[in-house]
C-alpha positions as CSV (number, residue, x, y, z in Angstrom):
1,X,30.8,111.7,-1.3
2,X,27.4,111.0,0.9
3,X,26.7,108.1,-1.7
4,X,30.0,106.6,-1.3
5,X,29.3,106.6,1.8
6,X,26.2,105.2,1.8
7,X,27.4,102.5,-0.4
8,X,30.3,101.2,1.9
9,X,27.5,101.9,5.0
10,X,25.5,99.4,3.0
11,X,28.0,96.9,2.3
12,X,29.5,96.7,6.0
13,X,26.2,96.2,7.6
14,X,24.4,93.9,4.8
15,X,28.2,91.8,3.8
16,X,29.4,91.0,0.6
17,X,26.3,88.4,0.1
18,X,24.6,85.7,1.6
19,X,26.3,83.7,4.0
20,X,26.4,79.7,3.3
21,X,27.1,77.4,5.6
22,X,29.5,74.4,3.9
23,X,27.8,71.5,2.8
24,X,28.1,68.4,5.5
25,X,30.4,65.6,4.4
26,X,28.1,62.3,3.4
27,X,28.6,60.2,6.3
28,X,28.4,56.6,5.9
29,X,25.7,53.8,6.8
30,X,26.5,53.0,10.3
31,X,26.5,49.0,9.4
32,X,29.3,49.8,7.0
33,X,33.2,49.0,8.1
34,X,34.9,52.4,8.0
35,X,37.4,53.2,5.5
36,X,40.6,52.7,6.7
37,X,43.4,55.0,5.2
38,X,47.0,54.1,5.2
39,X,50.3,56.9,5.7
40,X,51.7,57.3,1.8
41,X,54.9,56.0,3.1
42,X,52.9,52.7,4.2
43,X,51.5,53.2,0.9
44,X,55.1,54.0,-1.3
45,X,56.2,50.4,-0.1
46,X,56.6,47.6,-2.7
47,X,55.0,44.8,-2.4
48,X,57.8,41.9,-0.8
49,X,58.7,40.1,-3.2
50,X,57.5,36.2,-4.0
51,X,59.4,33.7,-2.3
52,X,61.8,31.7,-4.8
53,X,61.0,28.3,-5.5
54,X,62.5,25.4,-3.9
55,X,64.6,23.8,-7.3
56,X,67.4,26.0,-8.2
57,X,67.4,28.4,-10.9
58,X,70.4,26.1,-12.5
59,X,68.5,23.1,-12.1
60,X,65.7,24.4,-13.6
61,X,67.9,25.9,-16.3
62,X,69.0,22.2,-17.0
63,X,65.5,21.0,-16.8
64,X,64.3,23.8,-18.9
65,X,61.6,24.4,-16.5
66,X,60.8,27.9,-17.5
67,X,58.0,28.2,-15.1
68,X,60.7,27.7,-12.5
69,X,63.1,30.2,-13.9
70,X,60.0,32.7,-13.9
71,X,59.5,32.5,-10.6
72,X,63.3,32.9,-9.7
73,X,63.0,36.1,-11.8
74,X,59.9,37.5,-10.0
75,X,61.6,36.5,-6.5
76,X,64.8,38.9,-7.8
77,X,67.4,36.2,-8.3
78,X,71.0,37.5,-10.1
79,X,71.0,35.8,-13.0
80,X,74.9,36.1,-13.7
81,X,75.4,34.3,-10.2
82,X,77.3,31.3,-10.9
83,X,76.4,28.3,-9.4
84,X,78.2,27.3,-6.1
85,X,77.5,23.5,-5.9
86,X,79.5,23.0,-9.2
87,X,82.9,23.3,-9.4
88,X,82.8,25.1,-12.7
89,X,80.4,27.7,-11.4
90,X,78.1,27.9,-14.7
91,X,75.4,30.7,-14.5
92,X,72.3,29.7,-15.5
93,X,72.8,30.7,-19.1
94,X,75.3,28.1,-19.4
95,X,73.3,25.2,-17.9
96,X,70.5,25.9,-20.5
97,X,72.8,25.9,-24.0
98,X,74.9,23.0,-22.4
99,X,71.5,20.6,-22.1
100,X,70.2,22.1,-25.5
101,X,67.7,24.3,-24.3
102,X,67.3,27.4,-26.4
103,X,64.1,28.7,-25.8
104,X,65.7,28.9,-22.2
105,X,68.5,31.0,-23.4
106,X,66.2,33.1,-24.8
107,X,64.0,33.8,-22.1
108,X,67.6,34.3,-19.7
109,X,68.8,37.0,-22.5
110,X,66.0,38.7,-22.6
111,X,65.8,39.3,-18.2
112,X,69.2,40.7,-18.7
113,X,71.7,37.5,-18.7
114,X,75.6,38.5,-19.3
115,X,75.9,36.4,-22.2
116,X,79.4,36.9,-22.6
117,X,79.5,35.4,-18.8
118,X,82.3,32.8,-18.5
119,X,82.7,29.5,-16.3
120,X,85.6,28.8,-13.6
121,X,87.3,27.5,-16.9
122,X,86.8,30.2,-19.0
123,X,84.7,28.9,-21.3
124,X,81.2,31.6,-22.3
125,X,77.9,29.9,-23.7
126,X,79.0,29.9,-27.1
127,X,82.4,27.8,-26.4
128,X,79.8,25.3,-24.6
129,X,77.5,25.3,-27.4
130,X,80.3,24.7,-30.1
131,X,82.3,22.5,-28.1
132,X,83.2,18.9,-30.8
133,X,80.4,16.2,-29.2
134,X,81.8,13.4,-31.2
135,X,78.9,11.1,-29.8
136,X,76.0,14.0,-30.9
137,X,74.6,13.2,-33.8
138,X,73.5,15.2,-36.7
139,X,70.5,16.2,-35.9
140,X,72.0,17.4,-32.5
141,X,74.8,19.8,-34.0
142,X,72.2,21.5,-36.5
143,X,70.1,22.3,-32.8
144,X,73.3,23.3,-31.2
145,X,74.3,25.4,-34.0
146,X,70.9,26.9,-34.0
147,X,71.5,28.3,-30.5
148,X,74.6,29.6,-31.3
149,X,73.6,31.5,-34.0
150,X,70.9,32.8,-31.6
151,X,74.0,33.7,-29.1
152,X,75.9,35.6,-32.0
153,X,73.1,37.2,-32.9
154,X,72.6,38.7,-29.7
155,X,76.3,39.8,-29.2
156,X,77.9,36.5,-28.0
157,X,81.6,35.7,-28.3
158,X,83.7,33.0,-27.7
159,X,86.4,33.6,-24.6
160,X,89.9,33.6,-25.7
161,X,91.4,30.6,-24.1
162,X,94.0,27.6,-24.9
């Protein structure tokens, strides 16, 4: 019992060990700009978004400006929202397959485009795209029947109308 004793005597009055003092934090150059750090909620935020461009995404659609279209895309524009300065509200999926545009369609598709989206007359991409053109020419119905097998391939159909 008297070494026990001894041996907890010995512990209380030496400690467990050496004491350390922590290690100082590196401090910066004093020239140097401190670092500045931002709340996580400041942080969380997303970035605002870009500002659209000026032409219209169904302009641009007729154009086939796909640069345009891009940018509408990155700014967060709907692409199912018809266009209100037309009286047959096309999205913009219609203005691209109605000026021959495919490439365009594509691009629309594939950002999420309704594809079975219809007009104020009823009519979806696929009616515009096979409508008779008796002034196109050959060469213009094989394009046009290019994009509409593009469109039925990706789940197009044509709207039931009279």
């Amino acid at each position: 019992m008297k070494k026990t004793f001894s041996f907890f005597t010995a512990i209380i009055s030496l400690g467990c060990g050496p004491e350390t003092a922590p290690k100082p934090l590196p401090t910066e150059p004093t020239n140097a700009e401190p670092v500045l750090v931002k709340p996580v909620a400041e942080v969380l935020k997303s970035e605002p978004s870009p500002a659209p461009p000026a032409v219209s995404i169904w302009d641009a659609a007729r154009d086939g400006d796909v640069e345009t279209v891009r940018g509408q895309i990155d700014a967060g524009l709907n692409l199912n929202e018809p266009d209100a300065d037309d009286p047959l509200k096309p999205t913009p999926l219609h203005c691209a397959v109605a000026f021959g545009h495919k490439a365009f369609a594509e691009l629309l598709l594939a950002e999420g485009a309704d594809i079975n989206a219809k007009r104020a007359d009823g009519l979806t991409a696929l009616d515009i795209v096979l409508k008779n053109d008796p002034g196109a020419n050959d060469e213009e119905r094989a394009f046009r029947k290019e994009i509409a097998g593009m469109l039925v391939r990706n789940g197009a159909t044509a709207a039931k109308h009279k």
